[in-house]
PDB file of the backbone (N, CA, C, O) and the ligand in Angstrom, with CONECT records:
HET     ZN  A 101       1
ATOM      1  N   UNK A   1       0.852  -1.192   0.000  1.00  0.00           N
ATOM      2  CA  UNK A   1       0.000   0.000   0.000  1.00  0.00           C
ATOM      3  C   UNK A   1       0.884   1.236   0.000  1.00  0.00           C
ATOM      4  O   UNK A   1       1.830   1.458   0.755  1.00  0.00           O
ATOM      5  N   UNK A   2       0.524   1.821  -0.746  1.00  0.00           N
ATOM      6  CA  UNK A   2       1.896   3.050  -0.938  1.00  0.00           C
ATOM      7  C   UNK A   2       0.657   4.416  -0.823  1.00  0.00           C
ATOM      8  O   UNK A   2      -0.459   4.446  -1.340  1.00  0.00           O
ATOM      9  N   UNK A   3       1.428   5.615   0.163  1.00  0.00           N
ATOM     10  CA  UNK A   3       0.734   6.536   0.591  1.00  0.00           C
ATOM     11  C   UNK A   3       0.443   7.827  -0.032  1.00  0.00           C
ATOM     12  O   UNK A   3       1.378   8.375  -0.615  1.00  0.00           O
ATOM     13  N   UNK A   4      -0.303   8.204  -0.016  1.00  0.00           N
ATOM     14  CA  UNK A   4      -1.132   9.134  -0.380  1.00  0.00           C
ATOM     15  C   UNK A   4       0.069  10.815  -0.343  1.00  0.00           C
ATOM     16  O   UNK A   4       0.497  11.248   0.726  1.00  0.00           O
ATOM     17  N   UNK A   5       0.300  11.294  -1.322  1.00  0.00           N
ATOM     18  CA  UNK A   5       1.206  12.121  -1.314  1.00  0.00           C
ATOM     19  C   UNK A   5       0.455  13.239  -0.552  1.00  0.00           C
ATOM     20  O   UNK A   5       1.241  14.095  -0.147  1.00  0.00           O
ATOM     21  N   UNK A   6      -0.262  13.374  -0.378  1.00  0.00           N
ATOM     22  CA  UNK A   6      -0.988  14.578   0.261  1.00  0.00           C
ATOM     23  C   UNK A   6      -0.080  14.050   1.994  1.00  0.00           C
ATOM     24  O   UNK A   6       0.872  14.482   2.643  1.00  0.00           O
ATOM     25  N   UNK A   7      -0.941  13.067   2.111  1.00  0.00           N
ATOM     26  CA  UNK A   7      -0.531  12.070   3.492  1.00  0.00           C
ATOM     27  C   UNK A   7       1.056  12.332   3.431  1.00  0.00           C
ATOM     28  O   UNK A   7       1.563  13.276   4.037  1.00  0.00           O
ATOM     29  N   UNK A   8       1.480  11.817   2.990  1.00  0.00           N
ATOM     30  CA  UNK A   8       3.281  11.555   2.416  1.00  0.00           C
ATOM     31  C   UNK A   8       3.552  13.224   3.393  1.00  0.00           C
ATOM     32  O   UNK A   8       3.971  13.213   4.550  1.00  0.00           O
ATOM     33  N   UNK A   9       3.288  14.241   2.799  1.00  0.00           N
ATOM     34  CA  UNK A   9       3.766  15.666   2.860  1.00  0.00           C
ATOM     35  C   UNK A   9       3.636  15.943   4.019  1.00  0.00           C
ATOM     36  O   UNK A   9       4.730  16.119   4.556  1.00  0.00           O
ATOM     37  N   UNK A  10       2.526  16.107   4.882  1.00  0.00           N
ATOM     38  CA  UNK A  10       1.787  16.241   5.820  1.00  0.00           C
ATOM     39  C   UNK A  10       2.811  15.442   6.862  1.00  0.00           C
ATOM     40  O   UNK A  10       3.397  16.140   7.691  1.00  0.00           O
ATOM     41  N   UNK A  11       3.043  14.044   6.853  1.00  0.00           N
ATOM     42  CA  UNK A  11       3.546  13.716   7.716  1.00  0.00           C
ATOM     43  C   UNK A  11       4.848  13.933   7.989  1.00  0.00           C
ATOM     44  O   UNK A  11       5.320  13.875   9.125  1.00  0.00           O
ATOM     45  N   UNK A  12       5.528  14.210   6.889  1.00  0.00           N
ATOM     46  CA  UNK A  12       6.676  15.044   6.759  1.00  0.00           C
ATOM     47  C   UNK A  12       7.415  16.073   6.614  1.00  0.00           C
ATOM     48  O   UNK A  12       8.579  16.169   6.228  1.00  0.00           O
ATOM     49  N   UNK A  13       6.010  17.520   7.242  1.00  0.00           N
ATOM     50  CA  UNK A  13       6.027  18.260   7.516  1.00  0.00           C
ATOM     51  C   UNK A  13       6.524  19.117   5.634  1.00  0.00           C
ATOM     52  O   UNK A  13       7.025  20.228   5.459  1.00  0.00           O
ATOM     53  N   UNK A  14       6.248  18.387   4.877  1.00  0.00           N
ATOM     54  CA  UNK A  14       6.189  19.235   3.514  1.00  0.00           C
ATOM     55  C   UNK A  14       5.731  19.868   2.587  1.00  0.00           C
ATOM     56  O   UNK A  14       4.704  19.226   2.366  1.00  0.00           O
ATOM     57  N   UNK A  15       5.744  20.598   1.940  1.00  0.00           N
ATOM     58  CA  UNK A  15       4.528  21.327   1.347  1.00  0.00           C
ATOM     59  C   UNK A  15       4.931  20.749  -0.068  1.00  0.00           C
ATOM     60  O   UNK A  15       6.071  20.525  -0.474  1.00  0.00           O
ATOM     61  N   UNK A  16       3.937  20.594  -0.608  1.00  0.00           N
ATOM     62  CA  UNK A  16       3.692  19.803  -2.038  1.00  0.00           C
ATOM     63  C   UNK A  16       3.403  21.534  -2.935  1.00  0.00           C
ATOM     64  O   UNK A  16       3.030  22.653  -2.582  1.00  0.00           O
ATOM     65  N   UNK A  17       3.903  20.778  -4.413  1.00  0.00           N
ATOM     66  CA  UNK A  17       3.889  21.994  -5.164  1.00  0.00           C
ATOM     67  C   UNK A  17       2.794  22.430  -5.538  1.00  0.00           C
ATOM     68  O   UNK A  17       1.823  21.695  -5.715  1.00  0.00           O
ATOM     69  N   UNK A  18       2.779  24.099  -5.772  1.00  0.00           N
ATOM     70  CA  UNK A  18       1.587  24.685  -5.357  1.00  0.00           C
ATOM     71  C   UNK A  18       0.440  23.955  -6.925  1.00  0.00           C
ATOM     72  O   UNK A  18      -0.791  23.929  -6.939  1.00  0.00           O
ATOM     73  N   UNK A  19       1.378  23.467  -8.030  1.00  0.00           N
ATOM     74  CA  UNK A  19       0.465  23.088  -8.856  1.00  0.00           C
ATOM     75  C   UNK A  19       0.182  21.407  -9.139  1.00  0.00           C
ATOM     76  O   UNK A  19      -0.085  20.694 -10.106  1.00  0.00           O
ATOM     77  N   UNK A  20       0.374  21.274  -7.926  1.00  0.00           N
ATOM     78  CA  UNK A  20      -0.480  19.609  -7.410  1.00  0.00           C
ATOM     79  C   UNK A  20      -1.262  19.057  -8.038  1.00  0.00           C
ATOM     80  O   UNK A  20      -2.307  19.689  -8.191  1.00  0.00           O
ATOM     81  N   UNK A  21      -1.208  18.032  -8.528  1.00  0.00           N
ATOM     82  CA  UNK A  21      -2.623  18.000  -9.250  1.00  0.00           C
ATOM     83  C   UNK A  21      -3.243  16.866  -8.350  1.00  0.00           C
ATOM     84  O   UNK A  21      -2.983  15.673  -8.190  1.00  0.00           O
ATOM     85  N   UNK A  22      -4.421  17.976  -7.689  1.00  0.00           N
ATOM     86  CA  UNK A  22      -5.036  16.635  -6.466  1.00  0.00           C
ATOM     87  C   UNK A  22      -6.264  15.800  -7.212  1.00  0.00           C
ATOM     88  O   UNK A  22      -6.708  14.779  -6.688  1.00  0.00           O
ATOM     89  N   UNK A  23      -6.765  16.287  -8.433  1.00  0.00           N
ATOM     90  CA  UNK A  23      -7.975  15.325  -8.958  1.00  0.00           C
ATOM     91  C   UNK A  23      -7.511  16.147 -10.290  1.00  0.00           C
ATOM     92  O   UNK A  23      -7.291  17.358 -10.291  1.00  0.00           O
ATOM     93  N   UNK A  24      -7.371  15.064 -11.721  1.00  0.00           N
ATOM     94  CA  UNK A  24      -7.667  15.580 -12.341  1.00  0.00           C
ATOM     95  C   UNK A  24      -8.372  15.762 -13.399  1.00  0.00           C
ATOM     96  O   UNK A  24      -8.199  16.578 -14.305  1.00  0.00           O
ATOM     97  N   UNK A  25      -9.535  14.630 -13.203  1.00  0.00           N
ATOM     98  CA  UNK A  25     -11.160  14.172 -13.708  1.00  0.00           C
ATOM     99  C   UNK A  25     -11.726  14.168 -12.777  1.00  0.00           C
ATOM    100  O   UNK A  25     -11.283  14.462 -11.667  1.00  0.00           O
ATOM    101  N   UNK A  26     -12.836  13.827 -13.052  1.00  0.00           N
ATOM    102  CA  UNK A  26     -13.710  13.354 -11.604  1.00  0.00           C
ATOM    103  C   UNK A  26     -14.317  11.962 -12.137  1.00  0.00           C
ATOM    104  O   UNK A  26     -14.203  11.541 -13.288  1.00  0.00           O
ATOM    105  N   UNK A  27     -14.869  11.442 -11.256  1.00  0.00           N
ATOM    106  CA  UNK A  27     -14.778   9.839 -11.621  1.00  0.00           C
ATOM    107  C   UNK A  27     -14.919   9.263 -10.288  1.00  0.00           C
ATOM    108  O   UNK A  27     -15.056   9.972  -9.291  1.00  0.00           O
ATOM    109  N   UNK A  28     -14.881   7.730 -10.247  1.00  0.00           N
ATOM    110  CA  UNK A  28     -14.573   7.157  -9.098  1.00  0.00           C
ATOM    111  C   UNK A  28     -13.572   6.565  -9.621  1.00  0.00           C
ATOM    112  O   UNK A  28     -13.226   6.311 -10.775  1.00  0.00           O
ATOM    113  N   UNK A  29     -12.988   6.308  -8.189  1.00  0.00           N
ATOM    114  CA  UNK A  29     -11.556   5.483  -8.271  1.00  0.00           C
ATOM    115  C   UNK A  29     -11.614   4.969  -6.907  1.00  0.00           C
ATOM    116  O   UNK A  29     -12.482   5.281  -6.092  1.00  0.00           O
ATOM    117  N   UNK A  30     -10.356   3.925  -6.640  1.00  0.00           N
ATOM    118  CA  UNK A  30     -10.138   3.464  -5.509  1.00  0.00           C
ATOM    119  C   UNK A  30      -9.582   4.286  -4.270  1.00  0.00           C
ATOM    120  O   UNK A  30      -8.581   4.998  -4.203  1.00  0.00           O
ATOM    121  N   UNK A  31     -10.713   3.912  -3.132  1.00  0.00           N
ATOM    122  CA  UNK A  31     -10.703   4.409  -2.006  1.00  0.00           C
ATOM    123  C   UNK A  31      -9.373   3.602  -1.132  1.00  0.00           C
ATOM    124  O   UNK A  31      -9.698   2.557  -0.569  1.00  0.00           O
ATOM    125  N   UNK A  32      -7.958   4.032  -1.007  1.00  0.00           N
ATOM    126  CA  UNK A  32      -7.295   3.617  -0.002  1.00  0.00           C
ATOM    127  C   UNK A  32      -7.563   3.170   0.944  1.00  0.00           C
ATOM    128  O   UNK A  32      -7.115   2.111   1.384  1.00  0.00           O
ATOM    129  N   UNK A  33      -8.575   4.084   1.602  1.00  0.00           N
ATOM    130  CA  UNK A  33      -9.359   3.359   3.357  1.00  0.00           C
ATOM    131  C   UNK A  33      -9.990   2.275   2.871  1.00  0.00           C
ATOM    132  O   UNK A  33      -9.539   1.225   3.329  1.00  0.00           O
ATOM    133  N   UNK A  34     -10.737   2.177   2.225  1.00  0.00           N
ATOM    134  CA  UNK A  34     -11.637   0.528   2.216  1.00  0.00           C
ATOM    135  C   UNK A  34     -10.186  -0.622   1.060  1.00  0.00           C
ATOM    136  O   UNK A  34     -10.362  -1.737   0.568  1.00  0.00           O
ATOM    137  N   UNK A  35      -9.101   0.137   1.011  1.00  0.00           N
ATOM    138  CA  UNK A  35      -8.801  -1.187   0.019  1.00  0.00           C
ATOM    139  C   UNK A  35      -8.562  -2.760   0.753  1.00  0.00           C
ATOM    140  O   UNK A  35      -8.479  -3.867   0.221  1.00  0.00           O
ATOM    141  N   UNK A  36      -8.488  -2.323   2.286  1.00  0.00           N
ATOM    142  CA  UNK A  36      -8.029  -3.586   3.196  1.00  0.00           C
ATOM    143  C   UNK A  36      -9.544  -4.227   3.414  1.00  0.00           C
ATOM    144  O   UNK A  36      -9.683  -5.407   3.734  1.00  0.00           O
ATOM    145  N   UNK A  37     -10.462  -3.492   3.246  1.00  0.00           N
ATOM    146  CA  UNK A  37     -12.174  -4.053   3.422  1.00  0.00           C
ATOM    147  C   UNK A  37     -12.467  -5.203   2.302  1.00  0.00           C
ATOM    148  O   UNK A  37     -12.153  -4.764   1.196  1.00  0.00           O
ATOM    149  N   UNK A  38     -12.803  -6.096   2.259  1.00  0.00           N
ATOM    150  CA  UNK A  38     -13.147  -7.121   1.345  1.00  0.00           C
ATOM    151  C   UNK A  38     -14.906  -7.711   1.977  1.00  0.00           C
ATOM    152  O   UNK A  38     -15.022  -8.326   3.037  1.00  0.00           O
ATOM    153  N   UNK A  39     -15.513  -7.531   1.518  1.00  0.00           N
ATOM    154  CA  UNK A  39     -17.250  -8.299   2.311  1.00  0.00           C
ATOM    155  C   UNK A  39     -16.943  -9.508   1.588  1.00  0.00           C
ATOM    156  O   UNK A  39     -17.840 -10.351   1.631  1.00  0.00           O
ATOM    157  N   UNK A  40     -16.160  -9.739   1.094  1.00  0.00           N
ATOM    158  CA  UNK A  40     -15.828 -11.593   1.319  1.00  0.00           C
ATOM    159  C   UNK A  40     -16.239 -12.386   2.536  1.00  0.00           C
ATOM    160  O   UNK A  40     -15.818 -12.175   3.673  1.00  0.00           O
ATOM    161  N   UNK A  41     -16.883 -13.083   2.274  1.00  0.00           N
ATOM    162  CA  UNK A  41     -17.090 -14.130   3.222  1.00  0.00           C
ATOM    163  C   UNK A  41     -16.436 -15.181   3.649  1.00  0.00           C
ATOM    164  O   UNK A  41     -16.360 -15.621   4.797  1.00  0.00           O
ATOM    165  N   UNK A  42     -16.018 -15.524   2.785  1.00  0.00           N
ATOM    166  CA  UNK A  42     -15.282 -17.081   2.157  1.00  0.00           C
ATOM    167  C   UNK A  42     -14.590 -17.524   3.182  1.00  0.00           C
ATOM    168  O   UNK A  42     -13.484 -17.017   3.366  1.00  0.00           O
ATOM    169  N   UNK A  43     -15.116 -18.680   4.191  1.00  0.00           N
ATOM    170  CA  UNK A  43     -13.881 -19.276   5.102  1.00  0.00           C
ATOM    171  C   UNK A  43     -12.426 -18.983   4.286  1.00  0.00           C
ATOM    172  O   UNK A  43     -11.497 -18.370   4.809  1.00  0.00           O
ATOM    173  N   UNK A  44     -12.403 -19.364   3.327  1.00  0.00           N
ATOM    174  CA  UNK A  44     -10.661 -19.325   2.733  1.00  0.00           C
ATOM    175  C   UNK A  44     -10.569 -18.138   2.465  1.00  0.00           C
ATOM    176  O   UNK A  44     -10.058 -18.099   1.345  1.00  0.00           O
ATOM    177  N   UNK A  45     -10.693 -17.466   2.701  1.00  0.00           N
ATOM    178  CA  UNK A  45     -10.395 -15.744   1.180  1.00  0.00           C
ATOM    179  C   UNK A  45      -8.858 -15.838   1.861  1.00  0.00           C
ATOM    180  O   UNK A  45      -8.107 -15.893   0.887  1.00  0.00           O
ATOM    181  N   UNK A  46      -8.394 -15.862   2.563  1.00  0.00           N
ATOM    182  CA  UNK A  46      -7.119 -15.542   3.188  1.00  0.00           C
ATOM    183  C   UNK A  46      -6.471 -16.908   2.848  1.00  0.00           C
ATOM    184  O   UNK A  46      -7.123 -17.944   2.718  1.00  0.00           O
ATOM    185  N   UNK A  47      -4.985 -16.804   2.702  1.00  0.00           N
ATOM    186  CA  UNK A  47      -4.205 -17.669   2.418  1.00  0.00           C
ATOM    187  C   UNK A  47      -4.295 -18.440   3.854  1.00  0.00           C
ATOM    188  O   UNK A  47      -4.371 -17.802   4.904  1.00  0.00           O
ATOM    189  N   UNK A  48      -4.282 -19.660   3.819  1.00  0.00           N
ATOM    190  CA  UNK A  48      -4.206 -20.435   5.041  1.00  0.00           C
ATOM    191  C   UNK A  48      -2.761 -20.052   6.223  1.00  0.00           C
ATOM    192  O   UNK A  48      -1.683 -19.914   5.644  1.00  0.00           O
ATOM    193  N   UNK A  49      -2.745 -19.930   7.397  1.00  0.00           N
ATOM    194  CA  UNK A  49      -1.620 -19.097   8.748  1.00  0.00           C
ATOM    195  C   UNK A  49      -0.908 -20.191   8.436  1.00  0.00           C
ATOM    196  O   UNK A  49      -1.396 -21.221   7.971  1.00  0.00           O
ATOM    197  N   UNK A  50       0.524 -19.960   8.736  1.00  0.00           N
ATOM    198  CA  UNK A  50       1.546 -21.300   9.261  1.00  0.00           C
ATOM    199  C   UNK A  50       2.116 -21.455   8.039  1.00  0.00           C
ATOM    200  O   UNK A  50       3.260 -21.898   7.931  1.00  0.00           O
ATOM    201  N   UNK A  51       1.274 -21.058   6.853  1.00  0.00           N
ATOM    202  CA  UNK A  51       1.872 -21.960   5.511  1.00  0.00           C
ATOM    203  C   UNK A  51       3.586 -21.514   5.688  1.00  0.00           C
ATOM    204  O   UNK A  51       4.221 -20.482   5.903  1.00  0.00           O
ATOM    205  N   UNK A  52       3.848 -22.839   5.475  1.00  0.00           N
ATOM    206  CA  UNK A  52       5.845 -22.334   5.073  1.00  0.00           C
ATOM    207  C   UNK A  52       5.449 -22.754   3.667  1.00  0.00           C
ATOM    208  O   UNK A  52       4.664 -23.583   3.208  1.00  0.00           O
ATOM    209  N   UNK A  53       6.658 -21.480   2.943  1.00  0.00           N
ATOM    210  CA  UNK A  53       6.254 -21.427   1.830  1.00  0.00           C
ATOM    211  C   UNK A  53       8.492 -21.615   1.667  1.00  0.00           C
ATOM    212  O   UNK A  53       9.296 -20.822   2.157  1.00  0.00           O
ATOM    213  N   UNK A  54       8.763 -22.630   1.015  1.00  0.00           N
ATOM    214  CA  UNK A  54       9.946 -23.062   0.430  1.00  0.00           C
ATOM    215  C   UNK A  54      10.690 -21.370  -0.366  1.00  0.00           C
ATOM    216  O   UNK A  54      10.423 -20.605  -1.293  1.00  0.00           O
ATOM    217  N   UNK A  55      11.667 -21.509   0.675  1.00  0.00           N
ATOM    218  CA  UNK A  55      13.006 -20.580  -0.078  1.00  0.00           C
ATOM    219  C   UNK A  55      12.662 -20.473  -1.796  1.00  0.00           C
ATOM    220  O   UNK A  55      12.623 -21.383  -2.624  1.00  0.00           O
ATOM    221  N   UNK A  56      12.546 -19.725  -1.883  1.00  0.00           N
ATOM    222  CA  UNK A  56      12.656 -19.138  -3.491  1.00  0.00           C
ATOM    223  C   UNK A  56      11.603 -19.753  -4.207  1.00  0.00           C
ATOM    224  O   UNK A  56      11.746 -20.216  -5.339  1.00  0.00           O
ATOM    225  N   UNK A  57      10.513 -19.764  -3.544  1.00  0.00           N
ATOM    226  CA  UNK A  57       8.787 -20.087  -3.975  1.00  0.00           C
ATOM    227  C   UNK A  57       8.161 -19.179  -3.505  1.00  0.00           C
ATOM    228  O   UNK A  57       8.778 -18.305  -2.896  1.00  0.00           O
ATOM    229  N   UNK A  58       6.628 -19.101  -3.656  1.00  0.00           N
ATOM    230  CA  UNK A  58       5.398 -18.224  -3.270  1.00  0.00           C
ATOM    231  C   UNK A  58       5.103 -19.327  -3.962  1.00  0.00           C
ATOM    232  O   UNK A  58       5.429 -20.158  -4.810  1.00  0.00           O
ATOM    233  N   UNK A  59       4.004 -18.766  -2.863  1.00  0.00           N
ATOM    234  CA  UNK A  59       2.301 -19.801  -2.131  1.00  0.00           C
ATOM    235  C   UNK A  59       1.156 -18.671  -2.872  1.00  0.00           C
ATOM    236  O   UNK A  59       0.613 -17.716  -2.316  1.00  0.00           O
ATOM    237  N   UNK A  60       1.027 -19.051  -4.059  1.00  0.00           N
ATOM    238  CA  UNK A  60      -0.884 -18.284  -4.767  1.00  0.00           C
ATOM    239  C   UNK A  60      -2.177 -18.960  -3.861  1.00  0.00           C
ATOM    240  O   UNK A  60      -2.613 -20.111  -3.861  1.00  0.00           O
ATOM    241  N   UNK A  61      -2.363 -18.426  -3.522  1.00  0.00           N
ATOM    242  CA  UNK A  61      -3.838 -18.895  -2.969  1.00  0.00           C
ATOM    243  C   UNK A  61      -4.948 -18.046  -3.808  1.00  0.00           C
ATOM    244  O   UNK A  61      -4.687 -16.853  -3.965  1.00  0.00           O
ATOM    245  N   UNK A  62      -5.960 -18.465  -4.270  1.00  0.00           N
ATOM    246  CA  UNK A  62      -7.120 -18.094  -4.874  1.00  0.00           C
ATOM    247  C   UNK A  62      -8.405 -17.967  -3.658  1.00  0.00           C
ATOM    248  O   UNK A  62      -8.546 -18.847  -2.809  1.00  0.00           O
ATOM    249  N   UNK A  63      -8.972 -17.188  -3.701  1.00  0.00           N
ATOM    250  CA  UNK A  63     -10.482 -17.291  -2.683  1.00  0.00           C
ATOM    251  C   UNK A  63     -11.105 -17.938  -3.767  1.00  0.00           C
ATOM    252  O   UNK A  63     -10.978 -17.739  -4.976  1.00  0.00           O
ATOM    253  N   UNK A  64     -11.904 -18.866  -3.054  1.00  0.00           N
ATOM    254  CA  UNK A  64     -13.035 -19.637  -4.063  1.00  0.00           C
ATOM    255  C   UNK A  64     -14.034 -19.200  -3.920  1.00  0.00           C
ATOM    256  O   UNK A  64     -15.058 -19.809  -4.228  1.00  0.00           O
ATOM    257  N   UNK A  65     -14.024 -17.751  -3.295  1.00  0.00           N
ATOM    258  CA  UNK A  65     -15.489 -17.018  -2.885  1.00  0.00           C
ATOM    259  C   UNK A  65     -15.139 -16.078  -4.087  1.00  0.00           C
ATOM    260  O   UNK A  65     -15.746 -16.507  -5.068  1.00  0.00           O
ATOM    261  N   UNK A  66     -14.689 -15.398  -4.282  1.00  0.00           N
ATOM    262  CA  UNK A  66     -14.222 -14.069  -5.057  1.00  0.00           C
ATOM    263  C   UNK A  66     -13.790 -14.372  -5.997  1.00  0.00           C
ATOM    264  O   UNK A  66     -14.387 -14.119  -7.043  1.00  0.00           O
ATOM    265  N   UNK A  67     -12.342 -15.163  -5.994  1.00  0.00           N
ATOM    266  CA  UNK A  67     -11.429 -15.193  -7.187  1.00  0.00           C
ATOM    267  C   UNK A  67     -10.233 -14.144  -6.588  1.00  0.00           C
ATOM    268  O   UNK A  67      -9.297 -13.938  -7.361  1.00  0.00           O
ATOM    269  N   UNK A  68     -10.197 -13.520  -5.370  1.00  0.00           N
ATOM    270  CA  UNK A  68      -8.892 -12.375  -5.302  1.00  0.00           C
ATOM    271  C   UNK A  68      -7.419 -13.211  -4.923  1.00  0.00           C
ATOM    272  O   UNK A  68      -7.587 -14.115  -4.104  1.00  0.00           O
ATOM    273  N   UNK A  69      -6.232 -13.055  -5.334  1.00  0.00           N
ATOM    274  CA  UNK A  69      -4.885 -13.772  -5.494  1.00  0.00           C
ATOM    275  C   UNK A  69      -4.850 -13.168  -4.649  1.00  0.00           C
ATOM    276  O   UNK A  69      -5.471 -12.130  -4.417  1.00  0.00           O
ATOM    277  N   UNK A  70      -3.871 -13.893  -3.833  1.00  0.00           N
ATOM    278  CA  UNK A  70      -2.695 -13.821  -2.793  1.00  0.00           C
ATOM    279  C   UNK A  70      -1.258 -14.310  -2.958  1.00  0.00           C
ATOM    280  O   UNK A  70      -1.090 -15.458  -3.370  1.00  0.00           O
ATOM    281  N   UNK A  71      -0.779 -13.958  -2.827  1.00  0.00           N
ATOM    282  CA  UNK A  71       0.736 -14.674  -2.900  1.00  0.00           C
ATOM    283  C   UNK A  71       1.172 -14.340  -1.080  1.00  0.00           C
ATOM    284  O   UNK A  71       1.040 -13.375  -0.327  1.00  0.00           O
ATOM    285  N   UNK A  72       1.768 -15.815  -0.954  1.00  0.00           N
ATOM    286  CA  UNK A  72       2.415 -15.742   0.126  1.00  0.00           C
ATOM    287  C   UNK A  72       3.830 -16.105   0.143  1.00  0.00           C
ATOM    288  O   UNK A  72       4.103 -17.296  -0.006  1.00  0.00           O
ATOM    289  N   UNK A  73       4.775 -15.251   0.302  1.00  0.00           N
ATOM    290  CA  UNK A  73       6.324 -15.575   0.089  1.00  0.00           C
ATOM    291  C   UNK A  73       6.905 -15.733   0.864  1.00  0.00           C
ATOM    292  O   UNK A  73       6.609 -15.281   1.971  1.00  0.00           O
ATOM    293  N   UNK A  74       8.261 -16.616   0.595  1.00  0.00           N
ATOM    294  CA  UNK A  74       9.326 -17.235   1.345  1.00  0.00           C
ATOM    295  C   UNK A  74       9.557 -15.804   2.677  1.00  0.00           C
ATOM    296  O   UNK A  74       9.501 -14.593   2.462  1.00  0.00           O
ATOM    297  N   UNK A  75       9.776 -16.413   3.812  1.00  0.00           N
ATOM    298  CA  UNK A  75       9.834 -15.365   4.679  1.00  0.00           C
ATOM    299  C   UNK A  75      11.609 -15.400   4.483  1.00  0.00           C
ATOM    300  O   UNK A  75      12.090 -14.337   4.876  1.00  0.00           O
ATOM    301  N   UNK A  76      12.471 -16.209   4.057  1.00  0.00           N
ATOM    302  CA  UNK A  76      13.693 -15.908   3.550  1.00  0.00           C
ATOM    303  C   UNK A  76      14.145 -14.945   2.777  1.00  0.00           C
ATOM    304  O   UNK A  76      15.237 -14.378   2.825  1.00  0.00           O
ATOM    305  N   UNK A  77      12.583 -14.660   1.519  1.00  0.00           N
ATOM    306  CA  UNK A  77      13.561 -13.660   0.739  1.00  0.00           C
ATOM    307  C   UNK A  77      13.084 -12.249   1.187  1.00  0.00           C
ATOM    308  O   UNK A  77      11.987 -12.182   1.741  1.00  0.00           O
ATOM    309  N   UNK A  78      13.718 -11.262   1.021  1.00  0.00           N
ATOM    310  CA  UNK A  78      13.797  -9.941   1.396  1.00  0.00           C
ATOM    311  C   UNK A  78      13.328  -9.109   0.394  1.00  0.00           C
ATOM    312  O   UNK A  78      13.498  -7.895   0.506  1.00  0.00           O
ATOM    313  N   UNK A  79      12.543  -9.762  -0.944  1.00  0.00           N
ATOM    314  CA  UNK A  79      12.694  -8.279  -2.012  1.00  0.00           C
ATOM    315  C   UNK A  79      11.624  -8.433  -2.510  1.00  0.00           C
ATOM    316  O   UNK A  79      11.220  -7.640  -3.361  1.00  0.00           O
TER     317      UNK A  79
HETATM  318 ZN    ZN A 101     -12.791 -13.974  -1.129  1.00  0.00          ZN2+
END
């Protein structure tokens, strides 16, 4: 989840340039606050806890409620 430059500035006490472009259609788009919200139901939507997932693999898990991917990666690799 990567932050909101408005957010970004603010918390870093910075002022963003005065010709910002904070919207520049109007439209809907994705709401940051609800992107962690899912009304999934699905016992599975979440990758199953515990999984060890093998050095230089990832673990896809599919919800069979939704269809939304997960990848769960080697807690070895760093990148
Ligand atoms: Zn789901």
């Amino acid at each position: 989840m990567h932050l909101d430059p408005e957010l970004f500035a603010a918390i870093h006490g910075m002022e963003l340039p005065a010709d910002f472009d904070r919207k520049k259609t109007s439209g809907f788009e994705d709401d940051p606050e609800c992107a962690e919200y899912n009304p999934c139901a699905s016992y599975s939507h979440n990758p199953p806890t515990g999984l060890v997932v093998p050095r230089g693999k990832r673990y896809r898990h599919v919800c069979p409620g939704c269809g939304k991917v997960q990848f769960v990666r080697s807690l070895n690799v760093s990148c």
